[in-house]
N, C-alpha and C positions, 0 to 999 in steps of 0.2 A: 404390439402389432396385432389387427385384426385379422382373424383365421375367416376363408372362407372356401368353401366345398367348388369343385368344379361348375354349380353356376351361377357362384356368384354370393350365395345365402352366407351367412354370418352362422362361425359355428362358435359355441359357447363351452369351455370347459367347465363343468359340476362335481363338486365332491360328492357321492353318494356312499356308497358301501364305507365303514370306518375299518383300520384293521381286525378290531374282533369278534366281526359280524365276517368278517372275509375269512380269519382261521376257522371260527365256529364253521362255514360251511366246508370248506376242504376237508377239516379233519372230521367230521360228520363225516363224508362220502367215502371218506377211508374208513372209518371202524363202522358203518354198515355195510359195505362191502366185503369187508371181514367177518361180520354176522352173518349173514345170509351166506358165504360162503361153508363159515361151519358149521352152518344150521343144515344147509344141505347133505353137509356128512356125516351129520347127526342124523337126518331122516333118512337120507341112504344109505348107511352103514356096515348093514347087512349083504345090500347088493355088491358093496368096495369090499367085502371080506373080513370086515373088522363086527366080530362075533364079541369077543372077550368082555364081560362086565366093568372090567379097570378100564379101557379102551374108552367105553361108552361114558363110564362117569368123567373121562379126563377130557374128551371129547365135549361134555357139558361143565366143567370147571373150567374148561378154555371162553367157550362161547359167555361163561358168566362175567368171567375177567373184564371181557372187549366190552362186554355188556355195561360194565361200572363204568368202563373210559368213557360209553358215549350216555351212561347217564348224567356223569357229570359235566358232559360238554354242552348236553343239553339243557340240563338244570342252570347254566351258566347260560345259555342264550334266550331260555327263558328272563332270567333276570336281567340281561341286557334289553330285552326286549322293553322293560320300565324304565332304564335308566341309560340307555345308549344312547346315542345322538339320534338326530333327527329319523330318517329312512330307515332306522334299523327297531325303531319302536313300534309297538303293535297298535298303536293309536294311529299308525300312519300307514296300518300295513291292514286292517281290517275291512272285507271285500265290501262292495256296496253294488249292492242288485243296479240301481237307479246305474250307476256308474259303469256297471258292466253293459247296461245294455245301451248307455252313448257310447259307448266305446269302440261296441259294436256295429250302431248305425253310424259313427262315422266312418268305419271302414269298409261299409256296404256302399258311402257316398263315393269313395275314392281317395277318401281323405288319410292325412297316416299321422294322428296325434302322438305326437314326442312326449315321451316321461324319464326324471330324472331315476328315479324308483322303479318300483314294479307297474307295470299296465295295470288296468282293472281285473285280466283275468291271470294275470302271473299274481296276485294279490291272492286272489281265489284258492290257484296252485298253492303257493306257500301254506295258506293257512291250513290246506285239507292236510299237506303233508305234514308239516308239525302235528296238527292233533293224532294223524296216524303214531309219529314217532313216537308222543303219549300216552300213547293205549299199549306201543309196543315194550315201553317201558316199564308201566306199570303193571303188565301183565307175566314180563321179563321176568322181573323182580321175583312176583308170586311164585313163579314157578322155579324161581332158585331157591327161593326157599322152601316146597316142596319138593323138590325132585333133591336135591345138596344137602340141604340144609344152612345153605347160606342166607347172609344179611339180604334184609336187615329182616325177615322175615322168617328167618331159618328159626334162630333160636326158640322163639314162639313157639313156632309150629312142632319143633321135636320138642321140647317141657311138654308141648299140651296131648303129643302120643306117646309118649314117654309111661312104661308100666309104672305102678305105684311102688316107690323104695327106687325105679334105674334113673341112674343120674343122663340127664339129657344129653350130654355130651358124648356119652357112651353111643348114642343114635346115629346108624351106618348108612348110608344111603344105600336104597335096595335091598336093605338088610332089616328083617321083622324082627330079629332078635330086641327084647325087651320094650318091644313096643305093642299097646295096647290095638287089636286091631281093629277093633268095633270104631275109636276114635278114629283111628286110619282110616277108615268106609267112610266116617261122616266128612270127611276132606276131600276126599277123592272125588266127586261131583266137582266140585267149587275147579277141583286140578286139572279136571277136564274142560271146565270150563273155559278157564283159562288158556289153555294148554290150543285148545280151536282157534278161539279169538289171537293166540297171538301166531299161530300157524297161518292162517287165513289172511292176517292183518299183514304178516309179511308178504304173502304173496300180493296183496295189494300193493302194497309200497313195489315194490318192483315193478308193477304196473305203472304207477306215479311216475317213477325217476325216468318209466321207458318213457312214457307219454310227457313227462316235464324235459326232457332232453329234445325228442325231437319239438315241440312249443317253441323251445328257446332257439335252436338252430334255425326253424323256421321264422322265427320273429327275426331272428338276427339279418337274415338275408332280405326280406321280406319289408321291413316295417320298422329294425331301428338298429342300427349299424350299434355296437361296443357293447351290446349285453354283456358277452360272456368275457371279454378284454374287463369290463370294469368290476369283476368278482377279482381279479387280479391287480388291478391299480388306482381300486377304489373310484375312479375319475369316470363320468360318458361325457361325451361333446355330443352338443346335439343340435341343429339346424333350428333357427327360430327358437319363437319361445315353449317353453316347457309346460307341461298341462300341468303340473305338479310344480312349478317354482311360484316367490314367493316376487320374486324380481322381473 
């Protein structure tokens, strides 16, 4: 039977989203939600009352833990991204100027192009946001491994301030016992470094999700009905034909 919209247009059901482009995003929005909330109680900490040194290392052993979850959810939607189905690969998701700015003057004409996918400028959003989630990863990392001494960069990093004869393992977080400090001063730049970029980098991401949130409710109402329906049933129906199909 053919579906059609109250006036009359023919609407076409589309497979888009596959399921593990649809877990990848949920369960994304849950352990960075989770990050950013313990990061906040990690950089507020002092104002919540929690002084104690154990407090603060358990407080960054927690935010490391969530931290592994969404690296590897991440590391996993990266590599979907090569081998996923259609819409959920980055050959198909990669923004294009030219693309963003028809996109644009057709909806300066009045016109409202349907896409099974992302628009030209939700293409845009996703991409800025993954490369942030990248930098928040890789900068993640660095600093569990400085500041913990956890993977995969911990072990490294305490051998290489580790005094000569203490076994590495012996190295406390927080704790200078049997550690070289001169080596500890030539890291400590690099930890700051880091340590900005990935403070800074979160707060931008918060930016993102506030400004990608309201983008999508406004497209939703706006310019193309089942965005956020088809993160959940994989399916948009869409009027006419699709700027992004093949059919």
């Amino acid at each position: 039977m053919k579906l059609t919209n109250e006036q009359g247009e023919e609407l076409k059901t589309y497979r888009v989203w596959d399921r593990p482009s649809r877990i990848f995003h949920w369960v994304n929005l849950f352990l960075v939600v989770s990050l950013i909330f313990v990061g906040l109680l990690m950089l507020f900490r002092k104002d919540l009352g929690i002084n104690a040194l154990e407090a603060k290392i358990k407080l960054k052993e927690l935010h490391v833990v969530i931290g592994y979850l969404f690296a590897g959810n991440l590391i996993f939607r990266i590599l979907w991204g090569f081998i996923g189905s259609h819409f959920a690969r980055f050959s198909h998701n990669i923004p294009s100027l030219k693309a963003i700015k028809e996109y644009k003057s057709a909806l300066d004409r009045g016109e409202n192009p349907q896409y099974i996918g992302h628009n030209p400028m939700g293409k845009l959003a996703v991409m800025v946001i993954m490369l942030m989630l990248v930098v928040l990863l890789a900068t993640g990392l660095f600093r569990a491994g400085t500041d913990i001494y956890y993977p995969p960069f911990g072990g490294t990093i305490s051998e290489y301030i580790a005094q000569d004869g203490v076994d590495a393992a012996s190295i406390k977080p927080y704790d200078e016992t049997g550690v070289d400090k001169a080596k500890l001063d030539e890291i400590k730049p690099y930890k700051s470094i880091a340590g900005k970029i990935h403070l800074y980098g979160a707060y931008f991401l918060i930016l993102l999700i506030f400004i990608h949130v309201i983008a999508v409710i406004y497209a939703e109402r706006k310019h193309q009905a089942g965005i956020i329906s088809a993160m959940f049933s994989g399916k948009k129906r869409i009027v006419g034909k699709a700027k992004d199909s093949d059919t």
